[in-house]
C-alpha positions as CSV (number, residue, x, y, z in Angstrom):
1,X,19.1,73.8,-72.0
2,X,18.2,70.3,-73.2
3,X,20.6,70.0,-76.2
4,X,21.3,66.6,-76.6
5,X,17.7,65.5,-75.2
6,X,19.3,63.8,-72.1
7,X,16.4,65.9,-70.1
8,X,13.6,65.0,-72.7
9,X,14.5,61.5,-72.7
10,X,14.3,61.1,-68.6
11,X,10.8,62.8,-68.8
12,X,9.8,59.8,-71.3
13,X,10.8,56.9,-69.0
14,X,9.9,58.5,-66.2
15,X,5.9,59.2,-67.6
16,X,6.5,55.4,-69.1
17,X,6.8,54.2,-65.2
18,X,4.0,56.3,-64.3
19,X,1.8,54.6,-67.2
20,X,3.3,51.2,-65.9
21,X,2.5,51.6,-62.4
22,X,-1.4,52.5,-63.9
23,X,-1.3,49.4,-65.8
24,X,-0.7,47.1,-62.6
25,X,-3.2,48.8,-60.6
26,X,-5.5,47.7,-63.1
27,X,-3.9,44.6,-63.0
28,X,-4.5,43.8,-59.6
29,X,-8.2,44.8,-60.2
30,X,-8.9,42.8,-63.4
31,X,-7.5,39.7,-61.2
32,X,-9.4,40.5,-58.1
33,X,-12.5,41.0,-60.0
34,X,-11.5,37.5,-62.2
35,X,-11.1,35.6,-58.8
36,X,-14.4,36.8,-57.6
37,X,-16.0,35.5,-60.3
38,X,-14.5,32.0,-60.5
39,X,-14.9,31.3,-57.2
40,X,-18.7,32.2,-57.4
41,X,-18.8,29.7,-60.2
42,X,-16.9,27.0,-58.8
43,X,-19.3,27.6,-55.4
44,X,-22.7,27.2,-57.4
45,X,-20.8,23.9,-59.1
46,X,-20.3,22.6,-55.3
47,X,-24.0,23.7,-54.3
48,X,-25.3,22.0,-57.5
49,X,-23.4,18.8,-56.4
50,X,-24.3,18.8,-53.0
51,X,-28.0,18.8,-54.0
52,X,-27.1,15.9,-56.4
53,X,-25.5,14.1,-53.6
54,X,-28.7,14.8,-51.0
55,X,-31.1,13.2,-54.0
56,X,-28.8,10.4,-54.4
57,X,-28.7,9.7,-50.9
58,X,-32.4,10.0,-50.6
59,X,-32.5,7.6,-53.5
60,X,-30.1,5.3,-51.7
61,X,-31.9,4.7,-48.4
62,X,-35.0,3.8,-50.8
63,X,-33.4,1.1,-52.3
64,X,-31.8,0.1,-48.9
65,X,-34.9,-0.6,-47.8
66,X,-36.4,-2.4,-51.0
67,X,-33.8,-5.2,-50.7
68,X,-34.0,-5.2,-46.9
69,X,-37.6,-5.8,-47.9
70,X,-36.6,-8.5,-50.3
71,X,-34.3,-10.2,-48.3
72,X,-37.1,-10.5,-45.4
73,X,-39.3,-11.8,-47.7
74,X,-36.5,-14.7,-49.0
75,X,-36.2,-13.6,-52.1
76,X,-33.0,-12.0,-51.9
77,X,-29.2,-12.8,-50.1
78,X,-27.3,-10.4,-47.8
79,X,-24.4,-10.0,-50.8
80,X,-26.5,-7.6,-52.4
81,X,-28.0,-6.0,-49.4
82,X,-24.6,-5.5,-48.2
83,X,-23.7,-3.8,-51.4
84,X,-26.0,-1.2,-51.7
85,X,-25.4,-0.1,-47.7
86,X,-21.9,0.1,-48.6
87,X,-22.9,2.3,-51.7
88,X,-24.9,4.2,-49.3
89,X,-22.2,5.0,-47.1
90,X,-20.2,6.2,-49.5
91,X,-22.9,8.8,-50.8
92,X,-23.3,9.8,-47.2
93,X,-19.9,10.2,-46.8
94,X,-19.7,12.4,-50.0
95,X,-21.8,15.1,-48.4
96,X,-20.1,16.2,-45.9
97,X,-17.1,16.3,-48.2
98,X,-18.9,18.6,-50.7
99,X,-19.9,20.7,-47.0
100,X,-16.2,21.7,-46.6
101,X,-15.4,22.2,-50.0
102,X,-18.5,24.9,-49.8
103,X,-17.2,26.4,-46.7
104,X,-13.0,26.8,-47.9
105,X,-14.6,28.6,-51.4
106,X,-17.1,31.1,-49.1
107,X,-14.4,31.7,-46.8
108,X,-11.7,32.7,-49.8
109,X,-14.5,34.7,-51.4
110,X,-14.9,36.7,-48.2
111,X,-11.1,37.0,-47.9
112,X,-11.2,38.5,-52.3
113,X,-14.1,41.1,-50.9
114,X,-12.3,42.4,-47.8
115,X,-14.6,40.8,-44.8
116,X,-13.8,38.4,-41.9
117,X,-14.7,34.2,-43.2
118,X,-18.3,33.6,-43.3
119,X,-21.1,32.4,-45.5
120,X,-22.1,33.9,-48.9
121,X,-26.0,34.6,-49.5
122,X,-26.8,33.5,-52.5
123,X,-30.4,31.9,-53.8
124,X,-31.1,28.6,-54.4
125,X,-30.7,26.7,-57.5
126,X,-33.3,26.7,-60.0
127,X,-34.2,24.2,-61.8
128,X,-33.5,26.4,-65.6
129,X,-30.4,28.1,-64.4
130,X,-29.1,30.7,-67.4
131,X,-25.4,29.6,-69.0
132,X,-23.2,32.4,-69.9
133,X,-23.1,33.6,-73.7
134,X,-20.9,31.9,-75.5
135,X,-17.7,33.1,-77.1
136,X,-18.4,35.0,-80.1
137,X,-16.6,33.8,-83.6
138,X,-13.8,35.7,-85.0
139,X,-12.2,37.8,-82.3
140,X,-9.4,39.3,-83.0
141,X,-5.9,38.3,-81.4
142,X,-5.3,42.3,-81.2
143,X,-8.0,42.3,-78.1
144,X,-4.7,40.8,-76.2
145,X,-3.5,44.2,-76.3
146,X,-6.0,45.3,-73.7
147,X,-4.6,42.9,-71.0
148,X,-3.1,45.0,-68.3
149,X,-0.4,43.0,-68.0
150,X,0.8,43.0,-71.5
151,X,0.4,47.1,-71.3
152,X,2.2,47.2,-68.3
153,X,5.4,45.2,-70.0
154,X,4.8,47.4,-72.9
155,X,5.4,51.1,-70.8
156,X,8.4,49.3,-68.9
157,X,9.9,48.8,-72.2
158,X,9.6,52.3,-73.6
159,X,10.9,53.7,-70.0
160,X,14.0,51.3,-70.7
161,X,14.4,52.2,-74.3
162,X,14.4,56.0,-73.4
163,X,16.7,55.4,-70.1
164,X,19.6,54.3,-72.9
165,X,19.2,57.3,-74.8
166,X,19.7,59.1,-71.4
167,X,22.9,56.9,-71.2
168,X,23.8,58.0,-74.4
169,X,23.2,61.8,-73.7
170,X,25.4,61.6,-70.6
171,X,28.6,61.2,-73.2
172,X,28.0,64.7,-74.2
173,X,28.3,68.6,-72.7
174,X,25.8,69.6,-70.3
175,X,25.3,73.0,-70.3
176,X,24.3,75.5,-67.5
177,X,22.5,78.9,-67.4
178,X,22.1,80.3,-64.3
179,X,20.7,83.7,-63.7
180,X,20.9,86.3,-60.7
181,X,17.7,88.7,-60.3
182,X,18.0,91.8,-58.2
183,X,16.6,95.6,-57.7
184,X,18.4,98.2,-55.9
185,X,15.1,100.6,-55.9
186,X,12.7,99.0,-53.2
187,X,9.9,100.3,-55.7
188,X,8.3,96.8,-56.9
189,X,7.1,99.0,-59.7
190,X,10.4,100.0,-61.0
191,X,12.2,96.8,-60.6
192,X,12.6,96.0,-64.0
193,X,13.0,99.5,-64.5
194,X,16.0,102.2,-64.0
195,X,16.7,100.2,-60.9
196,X,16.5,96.9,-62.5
197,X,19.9,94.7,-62.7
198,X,19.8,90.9,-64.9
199,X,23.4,89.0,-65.1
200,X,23.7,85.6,-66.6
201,X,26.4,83.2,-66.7
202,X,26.6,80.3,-69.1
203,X,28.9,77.2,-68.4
204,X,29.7,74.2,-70.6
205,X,30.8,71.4,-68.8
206,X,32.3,69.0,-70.6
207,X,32.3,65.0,-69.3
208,X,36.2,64.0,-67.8
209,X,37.6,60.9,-67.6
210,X,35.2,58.5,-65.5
211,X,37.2,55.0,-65.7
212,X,34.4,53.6,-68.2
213,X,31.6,54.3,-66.1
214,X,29.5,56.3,-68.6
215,X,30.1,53.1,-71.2
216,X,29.4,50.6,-68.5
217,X,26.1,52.6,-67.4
218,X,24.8,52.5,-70.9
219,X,25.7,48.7,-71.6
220,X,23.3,48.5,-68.8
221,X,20.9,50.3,-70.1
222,X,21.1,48.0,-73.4
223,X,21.2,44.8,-71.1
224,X,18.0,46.2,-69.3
225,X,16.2,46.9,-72.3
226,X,16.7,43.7,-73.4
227,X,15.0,41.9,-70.1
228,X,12.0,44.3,-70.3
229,X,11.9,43.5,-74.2
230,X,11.8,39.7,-73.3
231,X,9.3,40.4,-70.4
232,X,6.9,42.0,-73.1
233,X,7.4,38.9,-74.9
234,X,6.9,36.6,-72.1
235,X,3.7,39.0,-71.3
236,X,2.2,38.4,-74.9
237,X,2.8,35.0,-75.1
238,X,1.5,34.6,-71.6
239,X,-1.7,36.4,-72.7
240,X,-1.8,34.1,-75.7
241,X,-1.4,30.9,-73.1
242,X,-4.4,31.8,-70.8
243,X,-6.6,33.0,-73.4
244,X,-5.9,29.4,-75.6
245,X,-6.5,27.2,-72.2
246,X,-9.7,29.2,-71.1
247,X,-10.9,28.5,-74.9
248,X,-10.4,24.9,-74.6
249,X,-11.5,24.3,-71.1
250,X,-15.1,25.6,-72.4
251,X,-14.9,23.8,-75.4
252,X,-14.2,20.5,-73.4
253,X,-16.9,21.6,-70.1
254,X,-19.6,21.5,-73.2
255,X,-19.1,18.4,-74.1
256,X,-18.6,17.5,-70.5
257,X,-22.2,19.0,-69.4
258,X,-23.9,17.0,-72.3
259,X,-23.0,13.4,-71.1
C-alpha cells in the first residue's frame, strides 16, 4: 500500500529518466544530422573557392605573359614583371591549400556517416546555385522548447523534483501486506472452494532512529534539484545563445555575399 505516495513518486522520476534518456537520443541525432549538414556546406564553400582560385590562376599566367611580352618589347621594367610572378605564386600556392582543406571536411563527413575516409560525390557547381529560404519573420521564442536538449534538462528536473518527495515519504510508516495462498484439496477446481485456505498479515513499520540519514538524504535531494533546475536554465539560455549567433551569422554572410 502506497499511503504516503513514496511508491507513486519513484514511478514519476523513474518514467522522467526514461523520457530524458529519449530526449538525448534525439539529441545525438539532431547534432549528427546538424553536422552533416554544415560540413556539406562549408565543403561546397571550399569547392566554390577552389574554382575561384583555378580562374584566378588562369587569369594570372595571362597577365604573366602580357608584361613578359611588354618587357621584351622595352616598354616595361622587371619591377612589375616580378610583381605579378610573385602574385602568381601566391595564387598557385593557394590551391593546393584549398585541396587539403577539401580533403580534412570529406574525410570528417565520412567519419559523421559511418564509413572509412574518402571522397564525397557530389555534382559540380552551377553557375545559378539555389540559396536556402530565408528565416521566416516572427517566430516564436516557444519553438526553443522543441530543442532536445532543453527537453531533456526539463525531464531531469521533474525526476529530481519527484526523487525529494520520495525523500520526504521515507520519514513516514511503510506498511506491508503479505499474503499466503494455499489448497489442501488437489482439485484445481475446488481451490478456492471448501478446500480453499487465504491468511494475511499486515505490518506497520515505523522508521527508527537513523543518525540523520533520512534528513541528510532529502537535503540531497533539494541540493540536486537545484543543479538540474540550474541545468534547465543553462539549457534555455544555451538554446537562446545558438539560436541568437546562427541569426546573426546569416544576417552578416548576406551582407558578406553582396560585396
Amino acid at each position: 500500500l502506497d499511503l504516503f505516495g513514496r511508491i507513486r513518486r519513484e514511478h514519476e522520476s523513474a518514467l522522467a529518466f526514461v523520457l530524458a534518456s529519449e530526449h538525448g537520443r534525439r539529441g545525438i541525432i539532431v547534432t549528427l544530422i546538424g553536422d552533416v549538414a554544415t560540413n556539406y556546406f562549408l565543403l561546397r564553400e571550399l569547392d566554390l573557392q577552389l574554382e575561384i582560385a583555378r580562374r584566378t590562376l588562369r587569369l594570372n599566367d595571362e597577365t604573366v605573359l602580357y608584361f613578359q611580352n611588354r618587357l621584351d618589347g622595352g616598354v616595361s621594367n622587371r619591377l612589375e614583371l616580378d610583381r605579378i610572378r610573385a602574385l602568381r605564386s601566391e595564387t598557385a600556392v593557394a590551391i593546393p591549400e584549398i585541396e587539403q582543406q577539401i580533403a580534412v571536411v570529406e574525410h570528417f563527413i565520412s567519419l559523421l556517416v559511418g564509413r572509412p575516409p574518402g571522397r564525397i560525390d557530389r555534382q559540380a557547381l552551377g553557375q545559378d546555385e539555389l540559396l536556402p529560404p530565408p528565416i521566416p519573420p516572427g517566430l516564436p521564442a516557444s519553438l526553443l522548447e522543441r530543442r532536445p536538449d532543453v527537453l531533456q534538462a526539463e525531464q531531469l528536473l521533474v525526476a529530481a523534483n519527484a526523487d525529494i518527495g520520495v525523500a520526504k515519504a521515507r520519514f513516514f510508516p511503510t506498511i506491508s501486506l503479505t499474503g499466503f495462498l494455499g489448497g489442501v484439496s488437489g482439485d484445481l477446481a475446488t481451490l478456492m472452494g471448501q478446500g480453499g485456505l487465504w491468511s494475511s498479515t499486515l505490518g506497520l513499520f515505523q522508521p527508527i532512529y537513523q543518525g540523520g540519514r533520512l534528513r541528510r538524504d532529502l537535503e540531497a535531494a533539494q541540493a540536486r534539484f537545484d543543479a538540474a533546475l540550474a541545468d534547465y536554465q543553462k539549457s534555455a539560455l544555451n538554446g537562446y545563445r545558438e539560436v541568437a549567433n546562427a541569426l546573426i551569422t546569416i544576417q552578416k554572410l548576406a551582407e558578406v555575399r553582396v560585396e
